[in-house]
C-alpha positions as CSV (number, residue, x, y, z in Angstrom):
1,X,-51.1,-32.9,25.1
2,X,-53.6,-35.7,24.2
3,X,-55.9,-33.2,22.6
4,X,-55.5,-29.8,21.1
5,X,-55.7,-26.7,22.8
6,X,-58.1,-24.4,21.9
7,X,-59.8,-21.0,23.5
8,X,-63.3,-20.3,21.7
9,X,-65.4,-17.6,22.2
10,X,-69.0,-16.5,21.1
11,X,-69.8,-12.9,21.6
12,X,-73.2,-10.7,21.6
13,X,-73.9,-7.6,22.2
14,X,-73.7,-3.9,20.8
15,X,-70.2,-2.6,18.6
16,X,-69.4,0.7,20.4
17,X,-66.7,1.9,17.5
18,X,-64.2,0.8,15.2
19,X,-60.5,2.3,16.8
20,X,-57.9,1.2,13.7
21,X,-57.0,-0.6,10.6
22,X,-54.0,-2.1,10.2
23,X,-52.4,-5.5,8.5
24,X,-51.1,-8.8,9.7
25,X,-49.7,-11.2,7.1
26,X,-51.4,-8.8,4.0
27,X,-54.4,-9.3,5.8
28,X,-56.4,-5.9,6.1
29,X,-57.8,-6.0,9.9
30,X,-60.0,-3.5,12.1
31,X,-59.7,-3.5,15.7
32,X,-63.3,-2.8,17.2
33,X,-64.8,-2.6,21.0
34,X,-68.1,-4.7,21.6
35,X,-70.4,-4.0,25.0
36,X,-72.0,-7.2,26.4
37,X,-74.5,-6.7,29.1
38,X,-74.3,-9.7,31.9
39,X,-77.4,-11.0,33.8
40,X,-76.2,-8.5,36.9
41,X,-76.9,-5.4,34.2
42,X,-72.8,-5.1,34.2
43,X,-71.1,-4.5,30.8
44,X,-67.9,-6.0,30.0
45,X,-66.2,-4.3,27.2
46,X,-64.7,-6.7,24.9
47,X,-61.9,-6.1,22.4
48,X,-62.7,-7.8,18.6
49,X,-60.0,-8.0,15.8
50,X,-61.8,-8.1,12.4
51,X,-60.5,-9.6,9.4
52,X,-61.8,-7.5,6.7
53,X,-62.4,-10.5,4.2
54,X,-64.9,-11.8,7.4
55,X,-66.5,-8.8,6.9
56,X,-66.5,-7.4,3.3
57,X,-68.8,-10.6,1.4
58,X,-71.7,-9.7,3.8
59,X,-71.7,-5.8,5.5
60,X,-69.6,-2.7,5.1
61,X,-67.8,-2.2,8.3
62,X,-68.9,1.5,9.4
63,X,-72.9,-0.2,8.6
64,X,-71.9,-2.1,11.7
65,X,-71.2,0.3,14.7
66,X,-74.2,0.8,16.9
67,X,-75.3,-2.3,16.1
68,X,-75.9,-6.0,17.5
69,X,-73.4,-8.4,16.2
70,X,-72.8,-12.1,17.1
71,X,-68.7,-12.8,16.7
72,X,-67.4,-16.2,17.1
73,X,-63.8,-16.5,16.7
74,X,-60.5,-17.2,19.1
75,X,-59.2,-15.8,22.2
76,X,-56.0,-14.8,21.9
77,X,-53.6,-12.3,24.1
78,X,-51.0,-9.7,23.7
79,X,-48.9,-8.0,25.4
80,X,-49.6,-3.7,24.9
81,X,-48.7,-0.4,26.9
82,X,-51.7,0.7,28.4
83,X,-51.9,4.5,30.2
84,X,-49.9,3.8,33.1
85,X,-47.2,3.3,30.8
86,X,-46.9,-0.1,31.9
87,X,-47.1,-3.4,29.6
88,X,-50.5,-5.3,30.0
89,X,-52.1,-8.4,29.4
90,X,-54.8,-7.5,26.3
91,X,-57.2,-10.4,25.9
92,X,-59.0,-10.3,22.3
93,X,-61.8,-12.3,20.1
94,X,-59.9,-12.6,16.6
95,X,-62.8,-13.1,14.8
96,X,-63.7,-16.3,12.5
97,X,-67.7,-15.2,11.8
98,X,-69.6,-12.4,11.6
99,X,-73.6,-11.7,12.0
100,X,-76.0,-8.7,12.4
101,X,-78.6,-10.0,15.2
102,X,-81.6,-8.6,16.0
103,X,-82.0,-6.3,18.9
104,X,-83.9,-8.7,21.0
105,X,-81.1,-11.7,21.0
106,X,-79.9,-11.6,24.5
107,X,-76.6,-10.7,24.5
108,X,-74.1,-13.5,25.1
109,X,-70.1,-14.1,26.6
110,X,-68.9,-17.5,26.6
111,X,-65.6,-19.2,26.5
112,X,-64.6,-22.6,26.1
113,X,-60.8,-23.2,27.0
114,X,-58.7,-25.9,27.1
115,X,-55.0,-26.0,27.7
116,X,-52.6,-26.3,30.4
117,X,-51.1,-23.9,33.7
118,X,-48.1,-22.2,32.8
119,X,-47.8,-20.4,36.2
120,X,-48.3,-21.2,40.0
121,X,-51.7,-20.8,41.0
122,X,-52.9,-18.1,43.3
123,X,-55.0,-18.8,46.1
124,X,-55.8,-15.6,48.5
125,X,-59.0,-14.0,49.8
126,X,-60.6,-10.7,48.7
127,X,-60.9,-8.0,51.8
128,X,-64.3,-9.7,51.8
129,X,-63.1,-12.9,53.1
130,X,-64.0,-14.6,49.2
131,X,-61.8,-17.0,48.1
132,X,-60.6,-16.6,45.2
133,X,-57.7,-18.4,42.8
134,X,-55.9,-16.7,39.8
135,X,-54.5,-19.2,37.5
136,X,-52.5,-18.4,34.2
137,X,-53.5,-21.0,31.4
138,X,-51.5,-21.4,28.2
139,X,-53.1,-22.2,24.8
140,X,-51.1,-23.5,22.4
141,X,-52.2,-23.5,18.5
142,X,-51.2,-25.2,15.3
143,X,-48.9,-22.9,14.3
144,X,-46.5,-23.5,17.0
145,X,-47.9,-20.1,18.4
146,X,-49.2,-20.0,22.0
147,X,-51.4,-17.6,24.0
148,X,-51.3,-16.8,28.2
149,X,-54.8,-16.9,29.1
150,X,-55.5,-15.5,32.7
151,X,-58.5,-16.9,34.2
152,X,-59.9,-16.0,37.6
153,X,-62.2,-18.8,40.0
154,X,-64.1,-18.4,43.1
155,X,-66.0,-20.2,45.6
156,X,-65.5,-23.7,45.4
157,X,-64.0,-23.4,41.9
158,X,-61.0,-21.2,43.8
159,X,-60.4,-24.6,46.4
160,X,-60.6,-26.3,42.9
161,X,-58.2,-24.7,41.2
162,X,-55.8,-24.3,43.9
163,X,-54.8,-27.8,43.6
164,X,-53.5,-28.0,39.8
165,X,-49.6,-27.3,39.6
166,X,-48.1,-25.9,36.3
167,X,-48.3,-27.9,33.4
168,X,-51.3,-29.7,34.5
169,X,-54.0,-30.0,31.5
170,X,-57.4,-28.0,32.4
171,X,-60.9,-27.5,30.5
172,X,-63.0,-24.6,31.4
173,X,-65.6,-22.8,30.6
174,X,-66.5,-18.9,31.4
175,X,-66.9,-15.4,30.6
176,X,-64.2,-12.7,28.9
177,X,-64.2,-10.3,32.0
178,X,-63.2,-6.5,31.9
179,X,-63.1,-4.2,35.2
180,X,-61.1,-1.2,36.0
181,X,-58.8,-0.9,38.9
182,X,-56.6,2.5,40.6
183,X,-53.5,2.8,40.2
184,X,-51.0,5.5,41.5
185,X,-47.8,5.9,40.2
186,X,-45.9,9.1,41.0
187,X,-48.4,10.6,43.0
188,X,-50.5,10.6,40.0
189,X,-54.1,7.9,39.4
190,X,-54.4,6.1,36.4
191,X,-57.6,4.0,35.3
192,X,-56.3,0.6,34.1
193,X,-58.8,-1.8,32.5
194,X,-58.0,-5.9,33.1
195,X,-59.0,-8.3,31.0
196,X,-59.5,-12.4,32.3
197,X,-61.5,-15.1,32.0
198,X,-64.4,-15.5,34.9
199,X,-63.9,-19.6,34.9
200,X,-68.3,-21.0,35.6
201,X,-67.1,-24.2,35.0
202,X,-63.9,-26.6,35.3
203,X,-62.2,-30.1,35.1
C-alpha cells in the first residue's frame, strides 16, 4: 500500500456506564459504552476501551459516567460471543484522548478510514427496493496487526462500491453504526446488536 492504513474516529456524546477493567500488555484498561444522538434523534451506542493512563493525569474514571465526553482514538474490531451464543463482529474506539465537553457540544460520530477490501462486495436491495452494498475493509497497522472493518453504502455510494473487487485500496468516510436485529434460534428470539460503518463518503 502506497500509504498507511488507518481507521480514526472522533466520538461525542453522553458515557452510559463503565462495564469492566481488565489489562492488555500491563496496561490497566476500562471498557465503557458512549450514546451519540444522530441528526434523525437515533442513538448509536458505541463501545470505548479506555486506557487508564489516558484517563488518570486529568479525571477519575467513575467522575465521568453521565457525562459528555469527546474520545478520539482508533477503530479497531474483535471477534466476541454475543447472546445468541454465536461469535460477532465487535467494532470499538480504543481511545488515544480524552475530554469532559460541555453539555451544549453537539454530539459528534465520524470516521475516517482508509485501507483495502478483504472480501467480495455485496450488492442486494432492502425489501424496500434500496440498494444497498456491504463491503468488508481491512486495516492494517504498524504492528503487523490488522483489523476487518465492515462498512455499509447506499444509494449511489452502494452502485459505487459494487464495483471495487478484494484488495482494491478505498478511503472513506462515515459514521460507527449500531442497530439491533431478531434472531431465532431453537425456537427461541434473541436481540443481537451489529456494529458497521455507515460509509457518507468514498473514493
Amino acid at each position: 500500500m502506497s500509504q498507511r492504513e488507518k481507521c480514526n474516529a472522533t466520538i461525542i456524546g453522553t458515557l452510559k456506564k463503565i462495564t469492566q477493567s481488565f489489562r492488555i500488555k500491563e496496561r490497566n484498561m476500562y471498557r465503557a459504552l458512549i450514546h451519540t444522538v444522530r441528526r434523525s434523534n437515533l442513538e448509536d451506542h458505541i463501545w470505548v476501551i479506555i486506557p487508564a493512563d489516558v484517563i488518570f493525569h486529568k479525571y477519575d474514571i467513575n467522575s465521568l459516567i453521565g457525562k459528555k465526553i469527546e474520545v478520539r482514538g482508533e477503530v479497531r474490531s474483535r471477534k466476541e460471543e454475543c447472546e445468541d451464543r454465536q461469535i460477532h463482529s465487535i467494532l470499538y474506539v480504543f481511545a488515544e484522548f480524552i475530554r469532559i465537553c460541555r453539555r451544549s457540544e453537539t454530539d459528534e460520530n465520524s470516521v475516517y478510514l482508509r485501507g483495502h477490501i478483504c472480501k467480495d462486495v455485496v450488492y442486494r436491495y432492502t425489501p424496500f427496493g434500496k440498494k444497498i452494498a456491504d463491503l468488508l475493509v481491512c486495516v492494517k497497522r504498524n504492528d503487523n496487526q490488522s483489523f476487518a472493518i465492515p462498512c455499509i453504502a447506499w444509494g449511489r455510494k452502494a452502485d459505487y462500491a459494487r464495483n471495487l473487487a478484494r484488495d482494491d485500496d478505498i478511503t472513506l468516510w462515515g459514521r460507527l453504526q449500531s442497530r439491533n436485529y431478531f434472531k431465532d434460534i431453537n425456537n427461541k428470539t434473541y436481540i443481537v446488536k451489529n456494529f458497521e460503518v455507515s460509509i457518507h463518503e468514498i473514493i
